[in-house]
N, CA and C of each residue as an Amber inpcrd file, in Angstrom:
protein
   318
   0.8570000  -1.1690000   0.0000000   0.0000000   0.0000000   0.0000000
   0.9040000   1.2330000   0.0000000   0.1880000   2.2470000  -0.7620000
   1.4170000   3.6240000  -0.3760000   0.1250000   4.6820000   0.0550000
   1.1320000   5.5450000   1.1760000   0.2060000   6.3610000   1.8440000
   1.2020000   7.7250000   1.5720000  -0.0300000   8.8270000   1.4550000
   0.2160000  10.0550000   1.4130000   0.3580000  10.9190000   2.9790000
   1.4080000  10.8050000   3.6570000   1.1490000  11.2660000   5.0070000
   1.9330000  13.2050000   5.2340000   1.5650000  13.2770000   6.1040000
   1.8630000  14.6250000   6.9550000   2.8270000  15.0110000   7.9170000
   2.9990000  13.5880000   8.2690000   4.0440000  13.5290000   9.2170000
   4.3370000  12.0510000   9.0870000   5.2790000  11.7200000  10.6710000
   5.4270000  10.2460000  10.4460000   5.5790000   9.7490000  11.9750000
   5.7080000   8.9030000  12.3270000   5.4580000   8.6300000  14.0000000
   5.7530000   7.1460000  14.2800000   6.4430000   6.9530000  15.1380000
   7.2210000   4.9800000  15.2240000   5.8000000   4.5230000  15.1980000
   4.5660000   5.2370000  15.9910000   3.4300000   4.6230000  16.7210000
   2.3580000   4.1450000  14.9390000   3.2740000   4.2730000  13.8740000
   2.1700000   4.0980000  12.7200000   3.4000000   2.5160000  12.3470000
   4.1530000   2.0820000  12.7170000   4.8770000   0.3240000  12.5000000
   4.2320000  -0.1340000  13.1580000   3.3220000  -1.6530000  12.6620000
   3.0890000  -2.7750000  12.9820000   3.6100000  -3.3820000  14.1100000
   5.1480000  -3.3850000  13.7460000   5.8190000  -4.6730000  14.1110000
   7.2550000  -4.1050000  14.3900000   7.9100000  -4.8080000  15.3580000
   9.6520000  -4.2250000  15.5940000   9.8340000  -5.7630000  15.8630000
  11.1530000  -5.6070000  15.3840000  11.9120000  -4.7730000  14.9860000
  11.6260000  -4.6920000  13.2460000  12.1220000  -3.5630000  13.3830000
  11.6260000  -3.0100000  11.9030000  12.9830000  -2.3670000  10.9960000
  12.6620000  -2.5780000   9.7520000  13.9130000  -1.8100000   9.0030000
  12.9990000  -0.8550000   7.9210000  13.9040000   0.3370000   8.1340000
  13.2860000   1.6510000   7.2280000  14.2120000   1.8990000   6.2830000
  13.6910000   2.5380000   5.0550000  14.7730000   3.4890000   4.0070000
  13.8350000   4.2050000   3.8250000  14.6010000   5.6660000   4.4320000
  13.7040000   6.4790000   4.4140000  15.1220000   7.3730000   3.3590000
  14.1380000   8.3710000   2.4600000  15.6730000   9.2040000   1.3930000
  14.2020000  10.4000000   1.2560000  15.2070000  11.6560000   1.3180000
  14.7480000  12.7460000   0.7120000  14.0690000  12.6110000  -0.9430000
  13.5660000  13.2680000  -1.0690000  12.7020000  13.1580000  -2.5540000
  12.9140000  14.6450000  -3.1030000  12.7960000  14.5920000  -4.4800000
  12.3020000  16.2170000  -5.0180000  10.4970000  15.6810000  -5.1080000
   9.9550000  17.0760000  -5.4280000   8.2950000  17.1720000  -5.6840000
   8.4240000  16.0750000  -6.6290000   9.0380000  16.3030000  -8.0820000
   8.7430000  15.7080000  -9.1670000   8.4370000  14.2460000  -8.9410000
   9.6860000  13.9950000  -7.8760000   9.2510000  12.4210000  -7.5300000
   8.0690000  11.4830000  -6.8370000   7.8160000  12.7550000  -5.9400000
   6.8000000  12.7730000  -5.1400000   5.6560000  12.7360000  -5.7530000
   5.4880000  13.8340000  -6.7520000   3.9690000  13.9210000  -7.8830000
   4.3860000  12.2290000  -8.7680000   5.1600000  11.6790000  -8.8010000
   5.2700000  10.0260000  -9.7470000   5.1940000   9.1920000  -9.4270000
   5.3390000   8.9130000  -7.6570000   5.2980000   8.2070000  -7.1610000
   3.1870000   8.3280000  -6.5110000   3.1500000   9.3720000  -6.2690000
   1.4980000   9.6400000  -5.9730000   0.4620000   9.3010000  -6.9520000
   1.1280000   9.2980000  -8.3290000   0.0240000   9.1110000  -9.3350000
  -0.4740000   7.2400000  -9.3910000   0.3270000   6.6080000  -8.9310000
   0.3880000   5.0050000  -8.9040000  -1.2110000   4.7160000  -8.5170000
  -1.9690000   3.8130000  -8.8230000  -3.3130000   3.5890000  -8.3710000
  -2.8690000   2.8720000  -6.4710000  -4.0460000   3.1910000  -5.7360000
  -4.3430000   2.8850000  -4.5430000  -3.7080000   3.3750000  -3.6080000
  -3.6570000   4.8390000  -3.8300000  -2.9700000   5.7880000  -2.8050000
  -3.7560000   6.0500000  -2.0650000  -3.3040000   5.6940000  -0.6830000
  -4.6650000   6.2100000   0.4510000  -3.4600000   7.7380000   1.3640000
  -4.5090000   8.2510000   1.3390000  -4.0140000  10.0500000   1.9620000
  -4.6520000   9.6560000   3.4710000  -4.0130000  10.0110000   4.3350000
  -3.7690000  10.4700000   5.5330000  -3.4080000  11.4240000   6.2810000
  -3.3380000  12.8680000   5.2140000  -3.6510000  13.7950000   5.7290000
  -4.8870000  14.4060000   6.4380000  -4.4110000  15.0940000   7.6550000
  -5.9350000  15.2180000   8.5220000  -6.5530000  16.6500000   8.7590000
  -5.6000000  17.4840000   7.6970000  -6.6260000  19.3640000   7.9190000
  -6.2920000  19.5840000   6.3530000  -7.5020000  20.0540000   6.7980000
  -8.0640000  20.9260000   5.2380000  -6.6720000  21.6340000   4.7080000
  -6.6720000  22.2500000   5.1010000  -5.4070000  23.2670000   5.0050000
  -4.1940000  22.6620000   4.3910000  -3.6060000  21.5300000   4.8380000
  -2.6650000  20.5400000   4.6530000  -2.7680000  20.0940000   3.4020000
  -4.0900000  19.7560000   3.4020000  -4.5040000  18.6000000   1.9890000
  -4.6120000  19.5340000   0.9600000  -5.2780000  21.0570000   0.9510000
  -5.1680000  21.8320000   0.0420000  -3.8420000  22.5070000  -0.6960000
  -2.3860000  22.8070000   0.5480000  -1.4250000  22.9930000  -0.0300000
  -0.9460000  21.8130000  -1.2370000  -0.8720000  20.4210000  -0.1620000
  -0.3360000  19.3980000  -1.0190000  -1.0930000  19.1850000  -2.1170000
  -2.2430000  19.2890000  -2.2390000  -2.9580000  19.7530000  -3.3530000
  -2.2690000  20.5830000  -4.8750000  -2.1660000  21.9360000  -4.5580000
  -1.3560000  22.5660000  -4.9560000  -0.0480000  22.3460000  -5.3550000
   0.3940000  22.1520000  -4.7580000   1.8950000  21.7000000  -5.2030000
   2.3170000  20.0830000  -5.7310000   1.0170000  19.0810000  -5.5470000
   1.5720000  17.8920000  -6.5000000   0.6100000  18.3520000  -7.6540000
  -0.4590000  18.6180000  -7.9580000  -1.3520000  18.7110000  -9.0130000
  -2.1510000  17.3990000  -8.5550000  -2.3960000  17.1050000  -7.7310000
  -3.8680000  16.0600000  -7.6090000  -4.3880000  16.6690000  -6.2820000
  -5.8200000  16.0010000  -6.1710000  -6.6140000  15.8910000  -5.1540000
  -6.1630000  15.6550000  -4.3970000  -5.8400000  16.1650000  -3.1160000
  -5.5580000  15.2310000  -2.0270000  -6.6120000  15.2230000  -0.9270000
  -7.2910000  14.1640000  -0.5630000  -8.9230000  14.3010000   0.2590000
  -7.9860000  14.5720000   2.0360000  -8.7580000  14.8110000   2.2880000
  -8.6770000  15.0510000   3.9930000  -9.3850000  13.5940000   4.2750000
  -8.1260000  13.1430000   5.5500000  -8.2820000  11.6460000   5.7410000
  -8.0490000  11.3620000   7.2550000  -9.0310000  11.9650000   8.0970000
  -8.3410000  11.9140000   9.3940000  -8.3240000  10.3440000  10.3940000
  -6.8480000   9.6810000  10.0010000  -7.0640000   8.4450000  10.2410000
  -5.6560000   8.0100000  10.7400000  -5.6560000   6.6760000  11.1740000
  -4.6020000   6.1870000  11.9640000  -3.8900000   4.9690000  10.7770000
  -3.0430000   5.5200000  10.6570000  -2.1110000   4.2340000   9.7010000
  -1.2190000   3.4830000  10.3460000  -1.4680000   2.1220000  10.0870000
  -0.4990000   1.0160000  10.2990000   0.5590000   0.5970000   8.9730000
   1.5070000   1.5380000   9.5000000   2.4550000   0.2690000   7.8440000
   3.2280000  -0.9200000   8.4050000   2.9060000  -1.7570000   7.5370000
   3.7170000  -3.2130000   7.1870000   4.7970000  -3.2090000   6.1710000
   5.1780000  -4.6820000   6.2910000   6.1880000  -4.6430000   5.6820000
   6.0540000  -4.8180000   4.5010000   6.5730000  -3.8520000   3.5010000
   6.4950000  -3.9700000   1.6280000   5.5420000  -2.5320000   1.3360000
   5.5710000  -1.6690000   2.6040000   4.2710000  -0.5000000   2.5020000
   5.3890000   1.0120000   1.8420000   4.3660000   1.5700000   1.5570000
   5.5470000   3.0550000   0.8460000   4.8720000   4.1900000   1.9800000
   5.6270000   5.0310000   2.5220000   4.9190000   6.0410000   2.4140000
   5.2770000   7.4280000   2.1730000   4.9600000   8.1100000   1.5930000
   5.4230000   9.8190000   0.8690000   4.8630000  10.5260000   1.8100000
   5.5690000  11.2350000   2.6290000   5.7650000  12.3740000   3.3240000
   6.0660000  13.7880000   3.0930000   5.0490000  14.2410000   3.1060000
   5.1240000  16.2060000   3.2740000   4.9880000  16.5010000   4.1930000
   6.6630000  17.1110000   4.6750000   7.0990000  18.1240000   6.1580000
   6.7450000  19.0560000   5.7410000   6.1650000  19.8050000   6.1380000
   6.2100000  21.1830000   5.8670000   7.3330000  21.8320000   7.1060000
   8.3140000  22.7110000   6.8760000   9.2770000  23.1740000   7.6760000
   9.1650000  24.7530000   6.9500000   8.6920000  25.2800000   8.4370000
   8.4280000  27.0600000   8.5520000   8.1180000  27.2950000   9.5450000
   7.7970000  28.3890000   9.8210000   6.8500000  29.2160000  11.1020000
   5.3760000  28.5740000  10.6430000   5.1040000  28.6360000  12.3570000
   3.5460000  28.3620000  12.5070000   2.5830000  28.5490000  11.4040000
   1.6840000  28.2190000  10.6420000   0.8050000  28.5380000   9.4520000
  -0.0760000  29.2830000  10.3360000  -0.6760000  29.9210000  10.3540000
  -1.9490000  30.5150000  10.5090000  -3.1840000  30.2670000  10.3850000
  -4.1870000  29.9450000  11.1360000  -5.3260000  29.0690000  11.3920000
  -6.2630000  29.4310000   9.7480000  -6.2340000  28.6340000   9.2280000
  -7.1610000  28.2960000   7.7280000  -6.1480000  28.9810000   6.3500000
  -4.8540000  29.1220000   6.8270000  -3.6010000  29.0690000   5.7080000
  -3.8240000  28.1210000   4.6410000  -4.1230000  28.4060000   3.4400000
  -3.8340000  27.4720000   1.8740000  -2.7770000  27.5020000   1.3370000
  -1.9000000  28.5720000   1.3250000  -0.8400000  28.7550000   0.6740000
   0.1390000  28.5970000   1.8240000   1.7940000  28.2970000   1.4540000
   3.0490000  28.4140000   2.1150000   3.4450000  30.0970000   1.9990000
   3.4640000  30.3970000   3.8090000   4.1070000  31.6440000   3.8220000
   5.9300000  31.3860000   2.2690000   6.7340000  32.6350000   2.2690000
   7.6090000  32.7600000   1.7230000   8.6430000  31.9590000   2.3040000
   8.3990000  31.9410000   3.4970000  10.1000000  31.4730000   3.7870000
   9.4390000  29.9800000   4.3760000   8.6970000  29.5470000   4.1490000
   8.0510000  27.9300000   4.0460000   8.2120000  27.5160000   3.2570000
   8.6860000  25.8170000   2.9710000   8.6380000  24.7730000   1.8910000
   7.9070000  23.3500000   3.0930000   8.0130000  22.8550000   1.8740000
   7.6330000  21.1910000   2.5020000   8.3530000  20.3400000   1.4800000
   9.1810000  19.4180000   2.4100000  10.1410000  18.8390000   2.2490000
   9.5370000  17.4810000   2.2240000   9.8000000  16.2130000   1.0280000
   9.4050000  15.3580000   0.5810000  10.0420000  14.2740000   0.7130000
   9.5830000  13.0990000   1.6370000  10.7420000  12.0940000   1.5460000
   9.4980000  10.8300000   1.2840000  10.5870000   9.8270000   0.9520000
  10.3720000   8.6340000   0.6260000  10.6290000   7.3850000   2.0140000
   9.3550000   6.7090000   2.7360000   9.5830000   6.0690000   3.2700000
   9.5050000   4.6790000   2.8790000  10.0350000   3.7330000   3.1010000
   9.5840000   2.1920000   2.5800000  10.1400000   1.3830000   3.9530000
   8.8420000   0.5150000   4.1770000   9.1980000  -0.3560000   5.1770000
   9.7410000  -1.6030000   4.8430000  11.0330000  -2.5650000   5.0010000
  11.6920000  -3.3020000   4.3410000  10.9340000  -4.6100000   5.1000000
């Protein structure tokens, strides 16, 4: 399964001991790897899902839910790294990005 997440948290592994490869991504990779059929989003504010929205070019639904990954699971991560957003923010202030990595559980 590959999941579209927001963050990332030990408390979303199954099982330990566990092995990760986790690698930085550009967008481009991020928008190629998202287009694959049976992407479930796990992003959980509007706000969130509308930037990433924006910046891959797809839908991303608001998914306020608890993920378990297993082993053989993907998941694509958008950090966003800035100052605080501002309560109902769509856009990234200027000196905000969101930083894209690639997780895979081995």
């Amino acid at each position: 399964m590959t999941y579209l997440l927001n963050a990332f948290s030990l408390n979303m592994l199954a099982h330990f001991p566990v092995s990760l490869h986790i690698d930085a991504i550009p967008l481009e990779t991020a928008r190629e790897l998202l287009t694959r059929p049976v992407i479930e989003s796990a992003v959980g504010h509007a706000e969130t899902a509308a930037i990433f929205s924006q910046l891959l070019g797809i839908p991303v639904p608001v998914q306020r839910r608890t993920v378990t990954l297993q082993s053989g699971d993907l998941a694509i991560i958008g950090q966003y790294r800035g100052p605080r957003l501002p309560e109902g923010a769509t856009t990234l202030p200027a000196d905000a990005t969101i930083a894209w990595y690639r997780v895979t559980i081995l």
